[in-house]
Each structure stands twice: as C-alpha cells, then as structure tokens.
C-alpha positions in Angstrom: 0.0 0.0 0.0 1.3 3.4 -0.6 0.3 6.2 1.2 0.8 9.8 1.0 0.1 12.5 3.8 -1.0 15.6 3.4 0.2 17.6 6.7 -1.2 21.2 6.7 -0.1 23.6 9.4 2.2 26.1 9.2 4.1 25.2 12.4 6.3 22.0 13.1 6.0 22.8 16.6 2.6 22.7 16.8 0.2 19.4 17.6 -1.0 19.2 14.1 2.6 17.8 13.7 2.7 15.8 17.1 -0.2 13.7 14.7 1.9 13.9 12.3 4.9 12.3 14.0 2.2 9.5 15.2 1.3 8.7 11.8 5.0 8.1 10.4 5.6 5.8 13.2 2.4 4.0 12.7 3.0 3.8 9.2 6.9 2.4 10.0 5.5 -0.5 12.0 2.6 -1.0 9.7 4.0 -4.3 7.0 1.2 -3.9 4.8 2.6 -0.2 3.7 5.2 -0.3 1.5 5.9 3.2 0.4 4.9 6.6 2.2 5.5 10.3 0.6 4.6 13.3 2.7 3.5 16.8 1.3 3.7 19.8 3.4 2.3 22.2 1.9 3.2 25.5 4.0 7.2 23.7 3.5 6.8 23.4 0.0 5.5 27.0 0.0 2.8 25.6 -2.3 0.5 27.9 -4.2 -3.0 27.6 -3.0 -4.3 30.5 -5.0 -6.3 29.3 -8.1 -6.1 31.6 -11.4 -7.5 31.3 -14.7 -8.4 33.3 -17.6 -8.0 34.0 -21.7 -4.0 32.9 -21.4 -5.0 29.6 -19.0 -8.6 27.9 -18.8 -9.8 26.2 -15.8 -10.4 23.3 -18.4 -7.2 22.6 -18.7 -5.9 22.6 -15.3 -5.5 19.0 -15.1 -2.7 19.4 -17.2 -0.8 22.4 -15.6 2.7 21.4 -15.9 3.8 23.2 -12.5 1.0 20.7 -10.8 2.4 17.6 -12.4 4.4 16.2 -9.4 0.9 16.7 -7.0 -0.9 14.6 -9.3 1.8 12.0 -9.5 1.7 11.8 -5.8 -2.3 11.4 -5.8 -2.2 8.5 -8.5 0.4 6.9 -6.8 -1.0 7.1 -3.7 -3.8 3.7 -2.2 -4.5 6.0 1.0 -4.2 9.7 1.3 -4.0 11.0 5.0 -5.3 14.6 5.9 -3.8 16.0 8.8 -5.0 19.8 9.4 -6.5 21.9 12.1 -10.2 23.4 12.3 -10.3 27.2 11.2 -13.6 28.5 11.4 -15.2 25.5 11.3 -13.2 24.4 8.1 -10.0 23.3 6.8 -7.2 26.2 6.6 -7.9 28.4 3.4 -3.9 26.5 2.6 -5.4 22.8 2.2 -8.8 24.6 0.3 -6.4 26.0 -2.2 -4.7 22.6 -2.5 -8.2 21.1 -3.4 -9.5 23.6 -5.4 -6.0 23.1 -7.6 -5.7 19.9 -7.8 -9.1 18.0 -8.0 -9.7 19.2 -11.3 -11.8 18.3 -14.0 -10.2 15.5 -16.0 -8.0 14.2 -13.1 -10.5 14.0 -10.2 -13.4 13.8 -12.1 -15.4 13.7 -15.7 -18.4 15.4 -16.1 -21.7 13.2 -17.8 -24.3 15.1 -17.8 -25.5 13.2 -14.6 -25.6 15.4 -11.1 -22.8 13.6 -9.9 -19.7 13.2 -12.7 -17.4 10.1 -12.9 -15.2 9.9 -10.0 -11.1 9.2 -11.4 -10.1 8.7 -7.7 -12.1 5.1 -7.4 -10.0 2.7 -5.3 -8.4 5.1 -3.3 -9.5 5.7 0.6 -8.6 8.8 2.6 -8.2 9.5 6.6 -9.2 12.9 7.9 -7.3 13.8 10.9 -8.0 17.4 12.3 -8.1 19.4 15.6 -9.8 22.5 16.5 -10.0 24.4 19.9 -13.5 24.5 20.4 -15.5 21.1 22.1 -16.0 17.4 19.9 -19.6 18.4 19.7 -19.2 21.7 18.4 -19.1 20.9 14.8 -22.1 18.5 14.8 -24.4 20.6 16.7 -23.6 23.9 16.2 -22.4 23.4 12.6 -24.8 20.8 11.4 -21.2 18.8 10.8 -20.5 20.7 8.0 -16.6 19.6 7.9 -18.1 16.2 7.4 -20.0 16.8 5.6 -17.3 19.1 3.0 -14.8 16.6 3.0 -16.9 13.4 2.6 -19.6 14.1 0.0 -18.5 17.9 -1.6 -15.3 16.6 -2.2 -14.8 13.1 -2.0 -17.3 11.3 -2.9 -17.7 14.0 -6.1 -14.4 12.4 -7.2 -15.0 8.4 -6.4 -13.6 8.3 -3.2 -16.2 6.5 -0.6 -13.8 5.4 2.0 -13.3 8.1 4.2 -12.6 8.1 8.2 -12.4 10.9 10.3 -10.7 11.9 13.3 -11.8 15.0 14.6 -10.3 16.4 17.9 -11.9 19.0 20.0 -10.8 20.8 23.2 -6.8 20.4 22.0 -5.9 23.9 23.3 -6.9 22.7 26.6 -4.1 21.2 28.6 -6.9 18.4 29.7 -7.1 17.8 26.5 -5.6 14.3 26.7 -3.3 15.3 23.7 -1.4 11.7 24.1 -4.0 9.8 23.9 -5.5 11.2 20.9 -2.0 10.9 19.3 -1.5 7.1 20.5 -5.3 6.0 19.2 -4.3 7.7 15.2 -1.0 5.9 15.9 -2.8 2.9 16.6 -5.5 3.2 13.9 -2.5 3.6 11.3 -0.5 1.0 13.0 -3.4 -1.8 11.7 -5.1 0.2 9.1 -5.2 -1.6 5.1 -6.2 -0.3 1.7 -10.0 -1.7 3.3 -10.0 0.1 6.3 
C-alpha cells in the first residue's frame, strides 16, 4: 500500500505535527505499507491561490505542468491522510487552495451530464485527521457537521472516493485535553489500518 500524507499547518512545533509524527511511526511498523510520501504544503510553500483566464482555462488545469508532481503523488497514492486543524469551522484556506487546484476536472473527475460526474479517484480511501480548539460536539451541533459533511460528499465522494474516516479532535488547546492519547489512538489506527480500512 502506498500512502501519501497531506500535513497542513504552518508550524512544526505545533500538535498538528505531534499527529503527524504519530502517523509516520504507525506507518513504519505497519507491514502492509510499502511506500509513504509526505507533502507539506506550508514547507513546500505551495501555491494555494487558483487563477485562470484567456492565457489559461480552468479546463485545462488538469494538465498544468507546475502541478504535475501533486498529481503524480495522488495516482500513486492507495491512501491519502489529511492532517489539518479546524479554522472556522473548516479546513485552513492552505489545504482549500490545494483542493480547489488539484481536484480538477479530468483528473478528479469527468463530467456526464449526470448530477454527480465520474469519479477518477475510485479505489483510493482517505483518513481525515484534524483538531480544533472548540469542544468534539461543536461541529455536529452547532455546525450541522458541515466539515463532514465538505470533506466526505463535496469533495470526496464528487471524485469516487467513498472510503473516508475521520478523526476529529476537539478541546486540543486545553491542557486536559488528553493530547497523548488522541496521538497514541491515530498511531494505533495507522498502526493496523489496510487499503479496506
């Protein structure tokens, strides 16, 4: 299995990258990965700001050639892992940019005149691992779990992906916040995880 992880935060101090660190070693002692690639995306100063116009159309963005290595990494890639905090009850405007670049029309997808297109992404399965400062229940409740519900059928499923699990954290600026043991069960989970799970 080859997995790539998509880390999004623009500090290595923080606990966005504690995760991090927990997923590299559960990936080291998992045997059924083979191969894992890991794409920062505030330490490869990547460009999150999408432009188009007369000189470059958005149709075509699936074959910009400064994008070519990001799509590599996503077809190469069984599992892609997600590991971001909660802005405003969203990803960071970084990892948006990322998606809005990259999951383009005649990668990601292929439109069919249906409401939803043909997903290029079948086969592949994605872990959503995020924190936020606010309480667990925040986002269901007071949000109507709109994260969720972005991620898993805006995005997603929109692209063929239907294998998605999420970890969300709440409380982790607390220092109750039981920060180890959030970090040991993701090491865990990606300890025993497969291309199923």
């Amino acid at each position: 299995m080859n997995v790539l992880i998509v880390f999004t935060h623009p500090n290595h101090q923080s606990l966005s990258y504690s995760f991090l660190q927990g997923v590299l070693r559960g990936c080291e002692e998992n045997h059924v990965i083979q191969n894992v690639q890991v794409l920062d995306l505030y330490g490869e100063n990547f460009n999150p700001v999408l432009t188009f116009g007369e000189k470059k159309k958005r149709r075509n963005m699936h074959k910009d050639p400064e994008l070519e290595k990001y799509r590599n990494q996503l077809s190469w890639a069984d599992k892609i892992i997600f590991i971001y905090p909660i802005w405003w009850g969203r990803p960071p405007a970084m990892l948006m940019g990322y998606i809005d670049r990259m999951f383009a029309s005649g990668f990601a997808y292929k439109d069919n005149g249906k409401m939803l297109p043909d997903g290029l992404l079948k086969g592949k399965s994605v872990v959503c691992i995020s924190v936020m400062k606010g309480p667990t229940f925040y986002p269901m409740f007071w949000l109507n779990n709109a994260h969720k519900i972005l991620m898993r059928k805006a995005l997603f499923q929109y692209v063929g992906i239907k294998k998605v699990k999420f970890f969300e954290f709440g409380n982790m600026e607390n220092p109750k916040g039981k920060h180890l043991e959030k970090i040991e069960k993701v090491y865990k989970y990606v300890q025993k995880m497969n291309s199923i799970a």
